[in-house]
KEKE-3310 file (N, C-alpha, C; in steps of 0.2 Angstrom, whole numbers, plus 5000, padded with zeros to 4 digits):
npx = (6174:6182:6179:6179:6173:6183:6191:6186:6183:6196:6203:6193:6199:6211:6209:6200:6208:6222:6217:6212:6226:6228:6221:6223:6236:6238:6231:6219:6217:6222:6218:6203:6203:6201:6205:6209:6205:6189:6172:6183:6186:6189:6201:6194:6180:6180:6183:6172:6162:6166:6163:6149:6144:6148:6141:6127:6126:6128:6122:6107:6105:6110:6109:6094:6091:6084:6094:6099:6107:6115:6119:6123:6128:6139:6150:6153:6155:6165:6176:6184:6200:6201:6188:6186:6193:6185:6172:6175:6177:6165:6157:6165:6161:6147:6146:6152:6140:6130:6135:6130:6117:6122:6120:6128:6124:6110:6098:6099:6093:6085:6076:6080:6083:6076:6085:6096:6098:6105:6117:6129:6128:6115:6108:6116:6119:6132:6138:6137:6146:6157:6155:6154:6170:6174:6171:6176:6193:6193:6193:6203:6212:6209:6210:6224:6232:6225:6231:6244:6244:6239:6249:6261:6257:6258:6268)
npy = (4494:4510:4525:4541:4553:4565:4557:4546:4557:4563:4554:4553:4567:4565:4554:4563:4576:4570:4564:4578:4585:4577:4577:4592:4594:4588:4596:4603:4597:4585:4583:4581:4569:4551:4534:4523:4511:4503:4511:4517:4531:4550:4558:4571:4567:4554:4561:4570:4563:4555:4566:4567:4553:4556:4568:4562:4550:4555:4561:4557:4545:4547:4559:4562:4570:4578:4574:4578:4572:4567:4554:4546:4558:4560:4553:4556:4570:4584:4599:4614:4613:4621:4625:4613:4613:4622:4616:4603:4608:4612:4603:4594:4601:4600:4588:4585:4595:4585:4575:4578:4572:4559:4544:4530:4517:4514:4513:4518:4534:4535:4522:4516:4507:4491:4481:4486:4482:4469:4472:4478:4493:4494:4492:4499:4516:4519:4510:4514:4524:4519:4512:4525:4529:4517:4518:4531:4526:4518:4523:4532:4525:4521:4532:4536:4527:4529:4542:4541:4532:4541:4554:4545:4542:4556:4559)
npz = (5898:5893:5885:5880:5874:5871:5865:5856:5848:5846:5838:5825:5824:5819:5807:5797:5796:5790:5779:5774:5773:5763:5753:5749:5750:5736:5728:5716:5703:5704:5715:5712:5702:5700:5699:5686:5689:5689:5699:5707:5715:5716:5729:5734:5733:5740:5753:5752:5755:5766:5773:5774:5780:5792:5796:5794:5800:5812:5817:5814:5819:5834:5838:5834:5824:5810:5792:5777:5765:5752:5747:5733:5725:5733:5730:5719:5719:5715:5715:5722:5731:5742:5745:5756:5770:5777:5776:5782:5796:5799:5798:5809:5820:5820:5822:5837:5842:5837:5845:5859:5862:5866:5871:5875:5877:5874:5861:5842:5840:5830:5820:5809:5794:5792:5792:5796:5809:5808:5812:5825:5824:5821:5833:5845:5850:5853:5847:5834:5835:5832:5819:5813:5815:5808:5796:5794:5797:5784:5774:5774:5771:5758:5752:5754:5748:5734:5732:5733:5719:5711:5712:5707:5696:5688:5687)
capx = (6178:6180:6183:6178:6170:6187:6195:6183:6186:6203:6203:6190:6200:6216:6208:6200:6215:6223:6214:6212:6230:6230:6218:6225:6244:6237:6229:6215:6217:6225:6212:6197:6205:6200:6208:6207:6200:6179:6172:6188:6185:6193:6202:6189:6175:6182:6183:6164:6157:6166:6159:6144:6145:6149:6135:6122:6126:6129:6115:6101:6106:6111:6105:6090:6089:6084:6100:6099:6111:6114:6124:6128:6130:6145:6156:6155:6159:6171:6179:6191:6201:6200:6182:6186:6195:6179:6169:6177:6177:6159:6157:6164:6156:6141:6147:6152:6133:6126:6137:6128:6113:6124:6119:6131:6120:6102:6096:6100:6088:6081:6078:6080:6079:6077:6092:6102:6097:6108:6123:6129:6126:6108:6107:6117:6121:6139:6142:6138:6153:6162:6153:6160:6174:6177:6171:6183:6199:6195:6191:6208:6217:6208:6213:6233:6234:6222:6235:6249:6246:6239:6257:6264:6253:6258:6278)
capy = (4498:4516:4527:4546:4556:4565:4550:4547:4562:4561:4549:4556:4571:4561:4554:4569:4577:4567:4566:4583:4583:4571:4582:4600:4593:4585:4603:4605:4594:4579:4579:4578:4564:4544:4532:4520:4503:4504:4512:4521:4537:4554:4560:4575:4562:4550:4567:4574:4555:4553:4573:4565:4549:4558:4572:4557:4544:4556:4564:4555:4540:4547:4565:4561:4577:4576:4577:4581:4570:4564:4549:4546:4561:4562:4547:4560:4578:4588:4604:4617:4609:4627:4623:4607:4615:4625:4611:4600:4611:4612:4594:4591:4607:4598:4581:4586:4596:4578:4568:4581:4568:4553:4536:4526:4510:4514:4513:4523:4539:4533:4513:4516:4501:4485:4476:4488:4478:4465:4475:4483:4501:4498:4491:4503:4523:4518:4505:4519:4528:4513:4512:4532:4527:4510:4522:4536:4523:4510:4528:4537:4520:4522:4539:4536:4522:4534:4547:4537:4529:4548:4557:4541:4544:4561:4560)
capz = (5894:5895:5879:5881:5870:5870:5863:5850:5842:5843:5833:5821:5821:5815:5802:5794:5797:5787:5773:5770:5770:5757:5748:5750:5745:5730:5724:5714:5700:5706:5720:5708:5697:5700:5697:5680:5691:5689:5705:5712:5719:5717:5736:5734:5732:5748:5758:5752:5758:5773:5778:5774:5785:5800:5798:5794:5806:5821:5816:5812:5823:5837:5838:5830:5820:5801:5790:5770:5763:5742:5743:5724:5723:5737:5725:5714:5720:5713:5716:5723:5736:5746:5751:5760:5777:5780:5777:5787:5802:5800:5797:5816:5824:5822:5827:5845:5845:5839:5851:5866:5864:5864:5875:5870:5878:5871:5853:5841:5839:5821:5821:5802:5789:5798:5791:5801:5817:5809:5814:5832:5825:5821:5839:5852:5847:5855:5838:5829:5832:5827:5813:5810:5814:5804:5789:5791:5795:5779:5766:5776:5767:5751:5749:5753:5742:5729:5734:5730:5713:5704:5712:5701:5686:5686:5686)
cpx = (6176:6184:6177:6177:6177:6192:6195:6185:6193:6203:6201:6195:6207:6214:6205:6204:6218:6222:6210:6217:6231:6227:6221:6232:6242:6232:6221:6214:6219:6218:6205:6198:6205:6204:6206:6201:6193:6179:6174:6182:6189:6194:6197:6182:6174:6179:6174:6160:6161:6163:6151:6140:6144:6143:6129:6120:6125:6122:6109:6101:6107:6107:6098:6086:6088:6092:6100:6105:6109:6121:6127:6132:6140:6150:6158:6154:6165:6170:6183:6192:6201:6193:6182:6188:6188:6175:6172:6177:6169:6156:6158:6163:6152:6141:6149:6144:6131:6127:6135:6123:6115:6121:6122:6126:6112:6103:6097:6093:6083:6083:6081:6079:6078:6082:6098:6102:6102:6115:6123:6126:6119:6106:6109:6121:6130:6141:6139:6142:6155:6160:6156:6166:6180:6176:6177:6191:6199:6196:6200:6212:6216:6210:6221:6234:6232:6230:6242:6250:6243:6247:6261:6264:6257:6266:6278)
cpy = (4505:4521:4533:4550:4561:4564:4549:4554:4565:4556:4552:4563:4567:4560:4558:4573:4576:4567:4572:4586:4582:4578:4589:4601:4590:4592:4600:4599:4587:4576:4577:4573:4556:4541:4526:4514:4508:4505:4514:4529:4544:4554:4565:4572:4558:4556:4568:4566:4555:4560:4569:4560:4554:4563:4567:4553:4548:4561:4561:4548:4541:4553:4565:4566:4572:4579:4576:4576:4565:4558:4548:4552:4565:4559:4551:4567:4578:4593:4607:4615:4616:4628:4615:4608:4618:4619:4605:4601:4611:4606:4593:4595:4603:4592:4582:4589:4589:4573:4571:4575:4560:4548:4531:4519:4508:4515:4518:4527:4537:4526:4515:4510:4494:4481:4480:4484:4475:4466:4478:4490:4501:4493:4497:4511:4523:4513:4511:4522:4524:4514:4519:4532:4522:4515:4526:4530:4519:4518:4532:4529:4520:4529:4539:4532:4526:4539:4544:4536:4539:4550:4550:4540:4550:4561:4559)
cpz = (5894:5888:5880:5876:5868:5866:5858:5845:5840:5837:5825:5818:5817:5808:5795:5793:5792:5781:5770:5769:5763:5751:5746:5748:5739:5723:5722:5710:5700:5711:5719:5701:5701:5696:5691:5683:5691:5697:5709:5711:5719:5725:5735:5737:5741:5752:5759:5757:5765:5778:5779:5779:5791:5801:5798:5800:5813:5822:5817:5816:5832:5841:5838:5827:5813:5797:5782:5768:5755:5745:5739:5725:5727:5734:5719:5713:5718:5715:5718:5729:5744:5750:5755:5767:5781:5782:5782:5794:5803:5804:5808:5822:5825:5823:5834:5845:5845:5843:5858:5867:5865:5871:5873:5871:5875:5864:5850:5841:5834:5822:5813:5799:5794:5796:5795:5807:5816:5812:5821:5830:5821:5829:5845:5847:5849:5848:5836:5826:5831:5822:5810:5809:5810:5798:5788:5789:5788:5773:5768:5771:5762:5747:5750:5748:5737:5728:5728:5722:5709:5707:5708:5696:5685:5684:5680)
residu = (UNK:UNK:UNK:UNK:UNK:UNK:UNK:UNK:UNK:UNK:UNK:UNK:UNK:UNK:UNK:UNK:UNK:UNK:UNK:UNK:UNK:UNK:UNK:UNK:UNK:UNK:UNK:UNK:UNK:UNK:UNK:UNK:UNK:UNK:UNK:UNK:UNK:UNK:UNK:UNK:UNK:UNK:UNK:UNK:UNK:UNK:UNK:UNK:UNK:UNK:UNK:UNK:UNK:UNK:UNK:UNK:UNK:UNK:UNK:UNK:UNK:UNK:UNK:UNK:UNK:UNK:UNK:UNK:UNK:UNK:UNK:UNK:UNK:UNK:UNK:UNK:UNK:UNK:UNK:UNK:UNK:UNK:UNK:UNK:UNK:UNK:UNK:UNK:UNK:UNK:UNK:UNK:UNK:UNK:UNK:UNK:UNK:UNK:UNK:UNK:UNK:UNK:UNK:UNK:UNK:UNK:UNK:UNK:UNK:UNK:UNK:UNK:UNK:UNK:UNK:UNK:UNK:UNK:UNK:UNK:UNK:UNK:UNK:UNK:UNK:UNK:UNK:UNK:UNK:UNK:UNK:UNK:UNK:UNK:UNK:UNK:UNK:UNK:UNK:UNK:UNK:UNK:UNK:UNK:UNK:UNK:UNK:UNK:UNK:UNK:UNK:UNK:UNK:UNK:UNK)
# end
């Protein structure tokens, strides 16, 4: 199988895309609004966590750079949806630098916890990008359906 670093980030950018989309027609207010069910998400929130993901994973796994990262605290970012274009661009600025050390066949950079083994992306740095990828497409569906029902609250 042959899938090109070109490819992948197609893809990646698709989805990022997308979801900053969702976020940036959804303005300000809407876009730092969760939904009633327990444990939904603002689209702001999705977005902050999936920057997150991609600079961690491609980072510290693949890269093997140190990368600063607040989880909790990324479920529950708020703010102006005017900083998210920036940030996004940064976001995959330093995913192509991370993806220069990529192997997709060798181990990731970082073994990290030992339960990762149980899964392909704490086995080969090439499951990882899947693993980036399976995050961004499931959170890009959690955020349209999100999308969705706030523009139907609000009418």
């Amino acid at each position: 199988m042959t899938l090109t670093l070109d490819d992948f980030l197609w893809y990646v950018d698709d989805c990022l895309d997308a979801m900053l989309d969702i976020v940036t027609g959804l303005g300000d207010d809407l876009a730092n609004q969760s939904l009633e069910a327990p444990g939904s998400n603002s689209p702001y929130a999705i977005l902050t966590h999936c920057l997150g993901v991609v600079g961690w994973w491609s980072g510290e796994m693949v890269a093997g750079v140190d990368v600063e990262r607040d989880r909790d605290a990324e479920f529950v970012a708020q703010g102006p949806v005017a900083s998210l274009p920036d940030a996004v661009r940064r976001t995959r600025a330093r995913l192509v630098e991370n993806l220069a050390a990529l192997d997709s066949a060798a181990p990731p950079a970082r073994p990290g916890e030992p339960e990762l083994l149980e899964y392909p992306y704490g086995r080969t740095q090439g499951a990882v990008l899947f693993h980036i990828f399976h995050e961004l497409a499931q959170h890009r569906g959690q955020m349209e359906v999100t999308r969705d029902v706030l523009l139907h609250q609000a009418r």
